[in-house]
TORMARTOR-12654 format. One record per residue (C-alpha): x, y, z; residue in one letter. Coordinates in pm, whole numbers, plus 32768, in hexadecimal, padded with zeros to 4 digits. Example, Ala and Ser with C-alpha at 12.3 -4.5 7.8 and 13.67 -1.06 7.14 Angstrom:
residues 2
84CE7E3E830Ca85577F9682CAs
This chain:
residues 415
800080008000x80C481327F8Cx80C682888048x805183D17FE8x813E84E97FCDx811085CC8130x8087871E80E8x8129882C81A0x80D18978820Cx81458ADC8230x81EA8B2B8391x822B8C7483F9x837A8C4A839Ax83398CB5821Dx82058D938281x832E8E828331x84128E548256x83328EC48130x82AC8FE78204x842C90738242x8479907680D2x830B90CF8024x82E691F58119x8177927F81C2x80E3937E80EDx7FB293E68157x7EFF94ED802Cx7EDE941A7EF7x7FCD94787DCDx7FD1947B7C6Dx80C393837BDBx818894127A98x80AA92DC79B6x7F6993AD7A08x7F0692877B5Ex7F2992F67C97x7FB892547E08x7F79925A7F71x7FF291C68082x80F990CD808Cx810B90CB7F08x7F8090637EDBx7F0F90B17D95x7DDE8FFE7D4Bx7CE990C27DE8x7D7292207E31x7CE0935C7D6Bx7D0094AD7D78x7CD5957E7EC3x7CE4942E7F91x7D9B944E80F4x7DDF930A81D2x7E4192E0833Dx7F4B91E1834Ex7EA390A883F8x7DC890BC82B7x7EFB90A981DFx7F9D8FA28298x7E328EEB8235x7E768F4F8102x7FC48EE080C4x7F4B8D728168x7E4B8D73804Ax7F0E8DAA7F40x803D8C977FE8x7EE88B957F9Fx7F668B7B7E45x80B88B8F7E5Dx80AD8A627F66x7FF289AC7EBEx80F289C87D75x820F89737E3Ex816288597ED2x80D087D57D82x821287D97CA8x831B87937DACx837D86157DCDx845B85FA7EACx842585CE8013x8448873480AFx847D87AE8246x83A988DF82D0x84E089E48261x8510896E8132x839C895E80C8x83808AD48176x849E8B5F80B3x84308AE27F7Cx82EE8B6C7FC1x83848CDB7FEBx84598C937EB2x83308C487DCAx825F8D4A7E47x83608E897DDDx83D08DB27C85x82698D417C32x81F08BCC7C26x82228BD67AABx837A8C397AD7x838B8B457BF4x83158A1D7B27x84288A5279F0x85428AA27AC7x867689B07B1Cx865B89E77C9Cx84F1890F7C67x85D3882E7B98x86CF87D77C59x85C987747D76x851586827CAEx868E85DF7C45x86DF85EC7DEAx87D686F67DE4x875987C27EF8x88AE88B77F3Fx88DC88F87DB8x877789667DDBx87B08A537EE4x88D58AD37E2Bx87EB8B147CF5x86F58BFA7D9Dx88248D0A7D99x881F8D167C31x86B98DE47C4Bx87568F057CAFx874C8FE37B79x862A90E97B3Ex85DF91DB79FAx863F934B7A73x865B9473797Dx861B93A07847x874192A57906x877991907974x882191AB7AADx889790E17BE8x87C1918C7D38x885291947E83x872491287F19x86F08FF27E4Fx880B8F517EBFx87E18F9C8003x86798EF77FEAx87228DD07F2Ax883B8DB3803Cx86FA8DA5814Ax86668CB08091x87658BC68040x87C68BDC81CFx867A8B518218x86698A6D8147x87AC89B881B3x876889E18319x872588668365x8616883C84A3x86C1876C8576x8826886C8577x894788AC845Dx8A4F8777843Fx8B9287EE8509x8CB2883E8414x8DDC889E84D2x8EE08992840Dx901F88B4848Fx8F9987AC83EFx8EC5884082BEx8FA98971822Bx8EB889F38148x8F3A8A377FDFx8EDE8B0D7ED8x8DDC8A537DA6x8E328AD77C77x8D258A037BDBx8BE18AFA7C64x8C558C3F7B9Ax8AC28C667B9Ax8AB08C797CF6x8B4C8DBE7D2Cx8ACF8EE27C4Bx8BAB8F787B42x8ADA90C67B5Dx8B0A91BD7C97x89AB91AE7D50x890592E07D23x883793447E70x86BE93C97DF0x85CF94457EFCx844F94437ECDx8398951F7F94x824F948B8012x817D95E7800Fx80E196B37EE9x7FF396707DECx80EA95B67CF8x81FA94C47D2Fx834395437CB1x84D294CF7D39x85FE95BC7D9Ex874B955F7D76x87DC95937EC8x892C95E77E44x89C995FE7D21x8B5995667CC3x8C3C967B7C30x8CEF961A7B0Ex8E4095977B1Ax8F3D96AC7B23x905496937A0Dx91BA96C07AA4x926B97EE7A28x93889772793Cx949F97F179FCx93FC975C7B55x93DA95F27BA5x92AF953E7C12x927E94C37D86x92AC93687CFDx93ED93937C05x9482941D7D2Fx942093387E25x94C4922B7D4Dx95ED92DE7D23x960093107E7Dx95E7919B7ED1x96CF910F7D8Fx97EA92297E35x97A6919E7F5Bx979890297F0Ax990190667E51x99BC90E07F86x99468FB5804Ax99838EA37F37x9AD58F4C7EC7x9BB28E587DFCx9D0F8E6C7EC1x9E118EFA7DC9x9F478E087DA2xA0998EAB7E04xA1898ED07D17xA2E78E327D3AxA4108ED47D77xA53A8E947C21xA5638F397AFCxA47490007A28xA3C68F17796AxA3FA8F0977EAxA3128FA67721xA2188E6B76ACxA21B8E117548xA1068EA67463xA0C58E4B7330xA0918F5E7220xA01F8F4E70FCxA1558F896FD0xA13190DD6F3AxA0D490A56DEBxA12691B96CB9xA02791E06BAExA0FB92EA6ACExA11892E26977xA2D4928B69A2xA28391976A92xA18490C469C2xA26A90F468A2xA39E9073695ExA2A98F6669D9xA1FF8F026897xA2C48F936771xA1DB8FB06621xA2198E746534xA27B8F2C63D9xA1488EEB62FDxA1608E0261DFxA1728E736064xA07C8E9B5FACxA0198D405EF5x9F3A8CEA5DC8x9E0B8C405E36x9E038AC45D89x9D688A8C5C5Fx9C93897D5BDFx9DAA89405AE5x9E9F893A5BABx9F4F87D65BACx9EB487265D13x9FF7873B5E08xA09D85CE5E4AxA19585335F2ExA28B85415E14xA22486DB5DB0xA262874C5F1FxA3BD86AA5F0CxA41387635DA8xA39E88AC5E0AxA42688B65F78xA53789BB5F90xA672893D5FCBxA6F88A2260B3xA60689BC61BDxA6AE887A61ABxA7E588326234xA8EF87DC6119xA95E86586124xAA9285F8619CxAB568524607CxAB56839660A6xACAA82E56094xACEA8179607FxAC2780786000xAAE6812E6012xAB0B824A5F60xAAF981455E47xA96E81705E76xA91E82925DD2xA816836D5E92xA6CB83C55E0DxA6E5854A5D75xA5A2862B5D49xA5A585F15BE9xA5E284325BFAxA4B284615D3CxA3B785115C14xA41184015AF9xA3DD82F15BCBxA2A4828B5C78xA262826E5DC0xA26D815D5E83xA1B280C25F7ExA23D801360B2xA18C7F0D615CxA1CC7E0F625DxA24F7CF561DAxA15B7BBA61E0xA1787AB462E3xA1CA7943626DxA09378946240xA0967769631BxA0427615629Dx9EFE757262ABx9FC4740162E9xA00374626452x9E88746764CDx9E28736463F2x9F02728E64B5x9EB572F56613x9D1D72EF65C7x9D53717F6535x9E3D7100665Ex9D3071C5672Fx9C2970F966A2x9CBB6FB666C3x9D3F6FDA6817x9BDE70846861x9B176F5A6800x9C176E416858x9C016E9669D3x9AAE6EE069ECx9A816D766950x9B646CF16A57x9B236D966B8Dx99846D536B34x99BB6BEA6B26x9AFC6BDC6C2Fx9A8B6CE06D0Ax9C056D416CF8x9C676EAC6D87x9DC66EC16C7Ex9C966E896B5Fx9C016FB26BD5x9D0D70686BD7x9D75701D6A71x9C2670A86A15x9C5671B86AB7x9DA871E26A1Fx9D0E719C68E4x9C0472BF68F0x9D3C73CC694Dx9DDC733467EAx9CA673746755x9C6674DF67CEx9DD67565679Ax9DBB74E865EAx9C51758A660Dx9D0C76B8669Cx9E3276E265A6x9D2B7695645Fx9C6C77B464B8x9D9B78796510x9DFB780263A2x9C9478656304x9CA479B863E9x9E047A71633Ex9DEA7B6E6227x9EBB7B1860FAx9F9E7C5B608Ex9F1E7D055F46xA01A7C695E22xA0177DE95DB8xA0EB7E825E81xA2187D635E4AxA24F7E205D21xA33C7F3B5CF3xA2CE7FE05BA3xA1AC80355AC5xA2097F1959DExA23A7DF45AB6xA0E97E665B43xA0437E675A10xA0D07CF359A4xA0487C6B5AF0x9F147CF85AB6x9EF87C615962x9F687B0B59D9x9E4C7B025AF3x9D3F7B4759C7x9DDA7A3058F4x
């Protein structure tokens, strides 16, 4: 059989509280929307020329807490003590229950977080004031009050003993403290209309002359002056000797752009003569040209040959333009016979097939290892025939010295 939720009900605890922040006005007032309020902030009934004593506002504020009770008891889940209920009660009542019902303080109770509740009441402490939207004094005052009673737990607060809980700072709740300076607004509870006073207002910051320094700057210079004398590094005594020798510096060389110096540098390269551009007709240069129309004072002259080889006469420019030119190759490798790996793969073969024949039938280990001797025969004339099949033969071309003997090979290869 499941329970039913307890309902609870104001105490006097909110009733004050709400009658120290709402204020007793006795003449009714006209509100700036065109209403009008008497009381302890009643607005449903009061009209125009309307006075009431203040044991009839008190009823009046206790009939308007009727709905604002019965909100907070309707859409609250989670079990609540008397405080708690009463300062929730006073909260709703200056926000609004619509306000109350779409705020986070309402959910966090539903999700059990009962303190971040109480810390989200002080976020409704903003009001609209000269077309802005500013923090009031008085708000978070009435937010502080609040939020006290609602964490005051019945049966006493749990002991937390500053030896053994040093408080530190939560960087995390930037939302609990406002960014904005709280402005303090008065309302005056007499007259015919409701208007606020600002009860004082902040100067502007003065600007520091340029050639004076702020109270801060020099308070910080003070305490960085002072900081240095106490922290002063020790200086390390020098030792008595000799002067010490100047330390080596590197410098950079010094470097002269002038026209002498570049030319003493980088003398100019005499420009070459003027040559004809080639021609199309021109004969195509050749090994053999370059040699005939080198100058021969570039060259060295040659020294003359005694003995027996100055008997070879040495080619002349005009013997090296008769004569072709010749070629020089490498001359061609021996061609190795094919009887050498026709020998080794048929010894291979037999001494293969032999021992396999034996050692199958003998089960004898020196058969095996004929056959296996075999195979190695077998591979190494495998090797040197396609070493054989693999070599290049030297074109029968360049054997030749002259145009002639070229010519007669040629015509004995078409023959």
């Amino acid at each position: 059989m499941s329970t039913m939720k307890p309902r609870h009900r104001i105490s006097r605890a909110a009733i004050d509280l709400i009658k120290r922040f709402e204020g007793y006005r006795r003449k009714s007032a006209q509100l700036p929307g065109g209403g009008w309020t008497i009381g302890y902030g009643h607005t449903l009934t009061a009209r125009e020329g309307v006075e009431v004593s203040e044991s009839d506002a008190e009823a009046l504020l206790l009939y308007d807490l009727i709905a604002v009770a019965h909100a907070v008891n309707e859409h609250v889940f989670a079990p609540l003590t008397q405080n708690q209920f009463d300062a929730l009660v006073a909260f709703a009542f200056n926000i609004g229950v619509e306000n109350f019902q779409r705020s986070s303080v309402l959910r966090r109770l539903n999700e059990g977080q009962l303190l971040q509740a109480a810390c989200a009441m002080e976020l409704w402490r903003k009001a609209d004031f000269d077309g802005e939207r500013i923090v009031v004094d008085a708000l978070v005052r009435r937010r502080s009050v609040e939020k006290t009673l609602f964490l005051t737990p019945p049966g006493g607060f749990v002991p937390a003993p500053t030896p053994i809980l040093p408080p530190n700072v939560d960087m995390d709740s930037q939302g609990v403290v406002p960014r904005q300076v709280p402005t303090a607004l008065t309302v005056p509870l007499d007259g015919e209309h409701t208007f606020i006073e600002r009860d004082e207002v902040l100067p502007p910051p003065v600007e520091p002359d340029e050639g004076e320094a702020s109270p801060a700057l020099s308070a910080a210079e003070a305490v960085t002056s002072r900081l240095s004398t106490i922290f002063a590094e020790p200086q390390a005594a020098e030792p008595p000797g000799p002067e010490a020798q100047d330390a080596l510096v590197l410098t950079p060389p010094e470097e002269d752009f002038s026209r002498e110096a570049l030319n003493r540098v980088a003398p100019e390269t005499p420009e070459p003569a003027n040559e004809p551009e080639p021609s199309l007709f021109d004969p195509p240069l050749t090994v053999a040209n370059d040699l005939v129309e080198a100058p021969a004072a570039s060259e060295p002259e040659p020294e003359p040959v005694t003995g027996p080889e100055a008997a070879v006469e040495a080619p002349t420019a005009e013997t090296a333009a008769d004569e072709p030119m010749v070629l020089l190759r490498e001359p061609a490798r021996a061609k190795p016979s094919l009887l050498v790996p026709a020998v080794l793969a048929v010894a291979g073969i037999g001494i293969f097939s032999g021992g396999v024949l034996s050692g199958v039938n003998n089960m004898n280990t020196l058969a095996w290892i004929a056959g296996v001797i075999g195979i190695g025969l077998f591979a190494v004339a495998v090797y040197q025939l396609l070493d054989r099949l693999g070599q290049v033969e030297p074109d029968e071309a360049f054997a030749y010295e002259t145009d002639d003997e070229i010519d007669a090979a040629e015509d004995d290869r078409d023959q």
